[in-house]
TIVO-440713 format. One record per residue (C-alpha): residue number from 1; residue in one letter; x negated, y, z. Coordinates in pm, 1 decimal. Layout:
! TIVO-440713
+-----+------+----------+----------+----------+
! pos ! code !       px !       py !       pz !
+-----+------+----------+----------+----------+
! NUM !    A !        X !        Y !        Z !
...
+-----+------+----------+----------+----------+
! end
This chain:
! TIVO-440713
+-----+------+----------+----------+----------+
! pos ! code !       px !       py !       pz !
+-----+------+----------+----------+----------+
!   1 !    X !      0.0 !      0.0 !      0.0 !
!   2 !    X !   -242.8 !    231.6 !     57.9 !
!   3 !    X !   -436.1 !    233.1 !   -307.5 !
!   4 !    X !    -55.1 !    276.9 !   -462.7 !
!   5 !    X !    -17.3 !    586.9 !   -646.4 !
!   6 !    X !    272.6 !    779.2 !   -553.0 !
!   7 !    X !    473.5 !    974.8 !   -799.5 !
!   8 !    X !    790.1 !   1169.0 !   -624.6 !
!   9 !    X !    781.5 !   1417.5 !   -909.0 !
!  10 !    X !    895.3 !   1162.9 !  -1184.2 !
!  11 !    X !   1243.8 !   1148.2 !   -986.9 !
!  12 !    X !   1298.6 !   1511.9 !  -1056.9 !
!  13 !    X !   1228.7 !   1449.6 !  -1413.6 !
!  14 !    X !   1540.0 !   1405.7 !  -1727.8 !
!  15 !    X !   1646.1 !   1155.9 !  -1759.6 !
!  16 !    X !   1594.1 !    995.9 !  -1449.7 !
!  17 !    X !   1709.2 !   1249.4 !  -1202.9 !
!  18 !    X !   1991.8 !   1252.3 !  -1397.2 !
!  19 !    X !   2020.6 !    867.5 !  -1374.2 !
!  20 !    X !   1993.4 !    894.2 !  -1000.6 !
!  21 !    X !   2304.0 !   1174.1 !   -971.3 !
!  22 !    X !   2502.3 !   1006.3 !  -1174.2 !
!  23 !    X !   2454.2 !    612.5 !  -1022.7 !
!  24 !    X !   2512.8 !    792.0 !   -680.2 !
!  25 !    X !   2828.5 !    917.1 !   -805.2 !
!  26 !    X !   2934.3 !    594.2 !   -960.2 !
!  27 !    X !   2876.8 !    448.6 !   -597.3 !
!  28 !    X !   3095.4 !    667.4 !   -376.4 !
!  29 !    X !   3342.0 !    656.4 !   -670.4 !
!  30 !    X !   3354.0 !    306.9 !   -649.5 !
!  31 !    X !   3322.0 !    274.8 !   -290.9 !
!  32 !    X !   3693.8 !    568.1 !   -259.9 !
!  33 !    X !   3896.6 !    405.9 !   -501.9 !
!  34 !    X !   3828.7 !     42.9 !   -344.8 !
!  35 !    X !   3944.7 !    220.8 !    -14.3 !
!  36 !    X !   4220.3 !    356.8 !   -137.5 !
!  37 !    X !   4357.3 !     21.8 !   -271.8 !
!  38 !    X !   4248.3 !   -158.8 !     41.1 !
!  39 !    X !   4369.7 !     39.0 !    304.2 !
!  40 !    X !   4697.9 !     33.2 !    208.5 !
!  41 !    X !   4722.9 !   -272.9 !    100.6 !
!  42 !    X !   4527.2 !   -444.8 !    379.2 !
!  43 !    X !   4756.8 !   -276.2 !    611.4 !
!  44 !    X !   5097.7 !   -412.2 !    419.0 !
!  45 !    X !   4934.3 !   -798.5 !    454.6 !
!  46 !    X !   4816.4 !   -759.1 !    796.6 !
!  47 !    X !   5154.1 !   -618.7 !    873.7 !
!  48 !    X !   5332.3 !   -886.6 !    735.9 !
!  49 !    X !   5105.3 !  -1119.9 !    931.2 !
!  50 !    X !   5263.5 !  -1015.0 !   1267.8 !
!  51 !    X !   5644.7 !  -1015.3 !   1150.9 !
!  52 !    X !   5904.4 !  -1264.2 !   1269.0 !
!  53 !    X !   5959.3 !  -1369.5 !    917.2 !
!  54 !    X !   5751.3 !  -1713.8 !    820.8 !
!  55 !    X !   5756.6 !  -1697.0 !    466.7 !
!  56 !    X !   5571.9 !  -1296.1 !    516.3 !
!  57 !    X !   5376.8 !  -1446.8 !    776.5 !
!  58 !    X !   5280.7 !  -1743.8 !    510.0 !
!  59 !    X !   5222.8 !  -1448.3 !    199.3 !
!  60 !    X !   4970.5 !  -1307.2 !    422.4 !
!  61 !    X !   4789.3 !  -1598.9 !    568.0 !
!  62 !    X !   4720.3 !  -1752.3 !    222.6 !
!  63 !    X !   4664.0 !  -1396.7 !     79.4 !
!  64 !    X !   4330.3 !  -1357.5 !    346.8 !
!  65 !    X !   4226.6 !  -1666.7 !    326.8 !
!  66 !    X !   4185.0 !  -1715.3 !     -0.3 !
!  67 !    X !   4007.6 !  -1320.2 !    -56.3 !
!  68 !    X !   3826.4 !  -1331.4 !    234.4 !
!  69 !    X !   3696.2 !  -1744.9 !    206.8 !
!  70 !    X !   3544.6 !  -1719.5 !   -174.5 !
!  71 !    X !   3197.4 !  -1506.0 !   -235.0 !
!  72 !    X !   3234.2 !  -1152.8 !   -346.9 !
!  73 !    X !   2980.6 !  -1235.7 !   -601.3 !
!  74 !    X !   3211.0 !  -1503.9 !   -695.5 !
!  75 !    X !   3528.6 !  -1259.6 !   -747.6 !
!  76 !    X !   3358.0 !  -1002.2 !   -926.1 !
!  77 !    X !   3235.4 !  -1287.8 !  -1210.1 !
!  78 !    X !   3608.6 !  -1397.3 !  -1199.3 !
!  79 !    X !   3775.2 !  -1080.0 !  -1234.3 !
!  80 !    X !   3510.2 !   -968.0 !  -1524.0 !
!  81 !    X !   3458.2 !  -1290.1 !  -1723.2 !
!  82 !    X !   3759.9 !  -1534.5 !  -1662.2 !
!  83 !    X !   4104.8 !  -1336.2 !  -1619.5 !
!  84 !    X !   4053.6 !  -1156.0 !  -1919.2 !
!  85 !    X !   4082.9 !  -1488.7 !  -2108.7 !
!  86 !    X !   4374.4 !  -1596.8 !  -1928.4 !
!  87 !    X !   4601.5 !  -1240.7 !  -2012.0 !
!  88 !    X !   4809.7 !  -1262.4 !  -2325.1 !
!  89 !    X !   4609.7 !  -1170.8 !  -2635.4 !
!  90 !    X !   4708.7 !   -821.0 !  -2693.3 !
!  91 !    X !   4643.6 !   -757.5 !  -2309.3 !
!  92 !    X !   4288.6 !   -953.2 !  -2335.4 !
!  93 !    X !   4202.6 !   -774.8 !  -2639.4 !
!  94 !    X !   4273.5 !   -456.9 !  -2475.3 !
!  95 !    X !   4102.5 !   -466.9 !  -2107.6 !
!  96 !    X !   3782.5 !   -629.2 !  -2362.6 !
!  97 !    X !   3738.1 !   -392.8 !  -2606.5 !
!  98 !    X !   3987.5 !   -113.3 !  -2597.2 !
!  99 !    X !   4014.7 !    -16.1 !  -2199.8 !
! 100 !    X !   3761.9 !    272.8 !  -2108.2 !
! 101 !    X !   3465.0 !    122.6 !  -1889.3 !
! 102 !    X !   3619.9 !   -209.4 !  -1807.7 !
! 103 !    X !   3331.4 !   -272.5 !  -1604.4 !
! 104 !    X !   3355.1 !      5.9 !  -1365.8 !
! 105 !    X !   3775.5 !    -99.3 !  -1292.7 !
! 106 !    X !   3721.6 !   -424.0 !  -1300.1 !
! 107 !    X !   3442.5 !   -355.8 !   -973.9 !
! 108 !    X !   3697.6 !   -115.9 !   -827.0 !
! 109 !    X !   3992.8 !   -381.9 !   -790.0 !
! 110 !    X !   3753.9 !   -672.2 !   -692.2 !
! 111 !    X !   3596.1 !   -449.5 !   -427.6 !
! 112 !    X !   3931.6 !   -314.6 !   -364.3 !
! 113 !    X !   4109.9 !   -705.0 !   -288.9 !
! 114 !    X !   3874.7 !   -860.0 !   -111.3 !
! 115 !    X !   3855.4 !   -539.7 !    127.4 !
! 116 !    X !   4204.7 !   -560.4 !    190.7 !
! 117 !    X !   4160.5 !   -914.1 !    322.1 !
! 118 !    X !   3920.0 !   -752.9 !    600.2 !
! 119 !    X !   4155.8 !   -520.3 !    645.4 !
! 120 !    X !   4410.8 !   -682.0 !    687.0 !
! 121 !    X !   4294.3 !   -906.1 !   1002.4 !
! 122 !    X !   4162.9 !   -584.7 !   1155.8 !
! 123 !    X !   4535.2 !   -471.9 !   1121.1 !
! 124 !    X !   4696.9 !   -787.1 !   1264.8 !
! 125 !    X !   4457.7 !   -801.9 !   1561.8 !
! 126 !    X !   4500.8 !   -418.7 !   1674.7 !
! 127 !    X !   4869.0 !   -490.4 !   1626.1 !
! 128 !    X !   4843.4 !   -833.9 !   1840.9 !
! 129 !    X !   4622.3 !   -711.0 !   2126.3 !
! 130 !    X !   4898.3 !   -456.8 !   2223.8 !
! 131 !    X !   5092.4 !   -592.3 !   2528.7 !
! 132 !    X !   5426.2 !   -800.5 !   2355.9 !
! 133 !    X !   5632.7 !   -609.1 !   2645.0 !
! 134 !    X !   5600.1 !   -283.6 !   2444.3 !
! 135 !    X !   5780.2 !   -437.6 !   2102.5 !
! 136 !    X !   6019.8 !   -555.0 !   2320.9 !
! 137 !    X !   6088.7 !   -239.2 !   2553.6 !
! 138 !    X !   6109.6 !   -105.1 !   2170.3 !
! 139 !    X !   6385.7 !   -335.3 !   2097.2 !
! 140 !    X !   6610.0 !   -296.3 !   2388.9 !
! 141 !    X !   6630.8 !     51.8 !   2385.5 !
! 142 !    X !   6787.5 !     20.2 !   2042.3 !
! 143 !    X !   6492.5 !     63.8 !   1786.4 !
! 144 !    X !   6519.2 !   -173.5 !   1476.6 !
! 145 !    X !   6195.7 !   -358.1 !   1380.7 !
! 146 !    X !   6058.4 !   -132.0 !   1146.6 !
! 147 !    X !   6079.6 !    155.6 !   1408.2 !
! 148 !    X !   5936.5 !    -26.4 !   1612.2 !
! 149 !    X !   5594.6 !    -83.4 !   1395.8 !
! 150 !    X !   5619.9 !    290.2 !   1322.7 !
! 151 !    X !   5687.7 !    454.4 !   1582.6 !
! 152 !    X !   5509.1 !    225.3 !   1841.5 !
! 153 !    X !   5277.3 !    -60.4 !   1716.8 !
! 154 !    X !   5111.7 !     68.2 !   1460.7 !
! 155 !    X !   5041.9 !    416.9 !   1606.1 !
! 156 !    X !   4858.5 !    234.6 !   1877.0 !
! 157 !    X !   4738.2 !    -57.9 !   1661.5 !
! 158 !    X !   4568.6 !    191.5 !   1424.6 !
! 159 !    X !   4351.6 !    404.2 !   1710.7 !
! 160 !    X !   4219.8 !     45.0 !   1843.4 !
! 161 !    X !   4067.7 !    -51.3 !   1524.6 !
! 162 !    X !   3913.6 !    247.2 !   1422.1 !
! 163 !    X !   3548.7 !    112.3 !   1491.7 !
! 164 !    X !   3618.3 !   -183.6 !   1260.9 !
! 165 !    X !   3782.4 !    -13.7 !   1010.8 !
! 166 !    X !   3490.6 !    264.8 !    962.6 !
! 167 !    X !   3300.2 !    -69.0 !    972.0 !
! 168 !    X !   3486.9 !   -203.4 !    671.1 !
! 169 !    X !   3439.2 !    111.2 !    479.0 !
! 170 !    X !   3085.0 !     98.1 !    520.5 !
! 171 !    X !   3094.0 !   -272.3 !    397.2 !
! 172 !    X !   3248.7 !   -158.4 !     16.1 !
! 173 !    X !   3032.5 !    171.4 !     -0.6 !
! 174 !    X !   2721.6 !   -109.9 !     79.1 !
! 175 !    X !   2837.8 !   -368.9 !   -127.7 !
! 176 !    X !   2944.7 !   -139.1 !   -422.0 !
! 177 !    X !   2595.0 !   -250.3 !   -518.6 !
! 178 !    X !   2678.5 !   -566.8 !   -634.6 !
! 179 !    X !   2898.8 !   -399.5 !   -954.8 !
! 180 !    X !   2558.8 !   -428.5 !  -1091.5 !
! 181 !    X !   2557.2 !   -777.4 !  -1192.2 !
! 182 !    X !   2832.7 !   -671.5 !  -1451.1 !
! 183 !    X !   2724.6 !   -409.6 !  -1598.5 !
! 184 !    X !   2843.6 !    -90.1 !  -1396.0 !
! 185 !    X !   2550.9 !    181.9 !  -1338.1 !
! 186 !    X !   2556.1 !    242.2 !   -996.4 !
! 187 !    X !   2295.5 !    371.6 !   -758.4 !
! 188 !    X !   2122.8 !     11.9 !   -722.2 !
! 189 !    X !   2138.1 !    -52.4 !  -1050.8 !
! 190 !    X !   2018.4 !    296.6 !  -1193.6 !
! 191 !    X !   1671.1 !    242.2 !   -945.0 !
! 192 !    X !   1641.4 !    -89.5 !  -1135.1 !
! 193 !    X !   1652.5 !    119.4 !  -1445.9 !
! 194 !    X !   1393.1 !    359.3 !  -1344.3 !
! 195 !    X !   1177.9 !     84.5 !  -1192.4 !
! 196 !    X !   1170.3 !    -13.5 !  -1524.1 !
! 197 !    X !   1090.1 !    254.3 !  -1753.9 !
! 198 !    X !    845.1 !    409.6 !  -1503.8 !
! 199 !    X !    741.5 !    138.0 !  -1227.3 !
! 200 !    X !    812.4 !    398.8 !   -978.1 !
! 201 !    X !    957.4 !     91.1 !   -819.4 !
! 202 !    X !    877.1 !    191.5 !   -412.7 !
! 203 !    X !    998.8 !    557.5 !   -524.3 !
! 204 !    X !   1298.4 !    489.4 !   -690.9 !
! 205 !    X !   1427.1 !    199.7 !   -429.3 !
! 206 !    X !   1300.1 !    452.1 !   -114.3 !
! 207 !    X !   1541.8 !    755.8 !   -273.3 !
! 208 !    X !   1835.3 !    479.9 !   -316.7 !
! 209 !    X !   1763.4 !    338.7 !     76.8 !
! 210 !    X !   1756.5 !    687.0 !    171.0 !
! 211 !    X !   2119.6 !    823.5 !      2.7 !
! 212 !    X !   2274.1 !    472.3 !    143.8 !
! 213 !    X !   2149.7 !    583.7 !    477.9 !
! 214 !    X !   2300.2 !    945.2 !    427.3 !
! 215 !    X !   2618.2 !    832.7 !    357.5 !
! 216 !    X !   2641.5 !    563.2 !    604.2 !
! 217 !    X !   2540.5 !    799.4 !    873.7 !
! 218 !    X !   2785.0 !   1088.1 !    778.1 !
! 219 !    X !   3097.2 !    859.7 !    787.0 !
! 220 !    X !   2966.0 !    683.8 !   1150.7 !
! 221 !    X !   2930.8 !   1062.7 !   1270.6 !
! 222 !    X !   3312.0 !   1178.7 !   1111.1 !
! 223 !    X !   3436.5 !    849.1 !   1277.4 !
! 224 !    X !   3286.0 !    896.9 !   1610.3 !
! 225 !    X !   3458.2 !   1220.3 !   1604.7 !
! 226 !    X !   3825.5 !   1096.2 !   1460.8 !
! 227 !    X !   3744.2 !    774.4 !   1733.6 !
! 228 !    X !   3743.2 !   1043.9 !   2040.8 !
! 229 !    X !   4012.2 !   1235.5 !   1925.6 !
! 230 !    X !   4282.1 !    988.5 !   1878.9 !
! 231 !    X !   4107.3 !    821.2 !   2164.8 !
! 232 !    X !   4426.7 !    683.6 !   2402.9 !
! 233 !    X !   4435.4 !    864.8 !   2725.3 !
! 234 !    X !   4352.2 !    587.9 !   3051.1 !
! 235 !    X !   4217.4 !    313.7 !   2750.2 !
! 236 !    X !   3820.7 !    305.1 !   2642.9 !
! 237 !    X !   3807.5 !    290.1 !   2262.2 !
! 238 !    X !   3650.9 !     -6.4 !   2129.3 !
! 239 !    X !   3247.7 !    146.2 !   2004.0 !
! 240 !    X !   3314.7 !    415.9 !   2285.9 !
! 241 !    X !   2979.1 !    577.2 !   2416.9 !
+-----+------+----------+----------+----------+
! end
């Protein structure tokens, strides 16, 4: 290490700085839209995982089991390579060679599923650790089921698993980095690139390590803060200082 020739300024030269800006941008895209699909739908399946109904109790079960149990790598060569082949022609034709940057959507749902699987149990335990009595106080002072989960169970479900959550967020920022292996240019895979036309390899790997690390530690410092204000009053938050 110490007879290697280290050459910072290439990363502030076009095209590469470029290359960086833009890969970084492809990652936190990536990472925001997967959120948004996950969060929302995480929280339907772990919701239906703590219902009185079996057959939305069964919907969920098989949904995280089967997202959550098979290799992300796996997924994202499944989603990429072999559902395209079994859509109708027109629609396999279309997400191959006609839909804008298949390989960038294609990293967003995958991402986006298999988060929502995470999600989901994070949901279904914050849900389950609160005291049954509450539900049922809920219930005989006249509240239907569904005001129940709104107006009692999930406020308090969702300040318990704030830790976890930021947790899972952090997980499809980090592994983002795997869109790679089809083809998206994201901040992993635009290092790789410079590596290669420069062999600024220790340089172009330290500035990706370093943006990760930025990121990371900005949302565990936003968190921390949203964590101690939503904070229940006589309860110590889960990742509590």
């Amino acid at each position: 290490m110490g007879a290697y020739n280290w050459n910072w300024p290439i990363l502030l030269k076009e095209p590469y700085f470029g290359w960086i800006v833009s890969g970084f941008g492809n990652t936190c895209l990536i990472a925001v839209i997967a959120w948004a699909i996950a969060f929302p739908l995480g929280s339907a399946v772990g919701l239906a995982r703590t219902t009185e109904l079996p057959w939305l109790r069964l919907i969920g079960t098989a949904y995280v089991e089967l997202f959550r149990n098979i290799p992300l790598l796996a997924q994202m060569f499944v989603w990429y390579y072999v559902v395209p082949e079994l859509l109708p022609n027109d629609w396999s034709q279309w997400v191959k060679r006609d839909m804008p940057y298949p390989q960038f959507y294609t990293a967003v749902l995958c991402l986006g599923l298999y988060t929502a699987s995470r999600v989901a149990e994070q949901v279904r335990s914050g849900i389950e650790a609160i005291p049954r009595g509450q539900r049922h106080a809920g219930l005989a002072m006249g509240l239907t089921p569904g005001q129940v989960y709104r107006y009692i169970l999930l406020p308090v479900g969702y300040r318990t698993i704030i830790p976890p959550l930021t947790s899972d967020f952090l997980g499809v920022f980090k592994n983002s980095s795997l869109a790679l292996t089809i083809g998206v240019l994201e901040l992993t895979s635009q290092a790789r690139q410079i590596e290669e036309y420069t062999f600024a390899a220790f340089e172009a790997f330290a500035t990706a390590t370093v943006l990760y690390c930025m990121v990371t530690g900005l949302v565990i410092l936003i968190m921390r803060q949203v964590e101690r204000r939503t904070r229940i009053a006589g309860t110590i938050a889960l990742g509590a200082s």
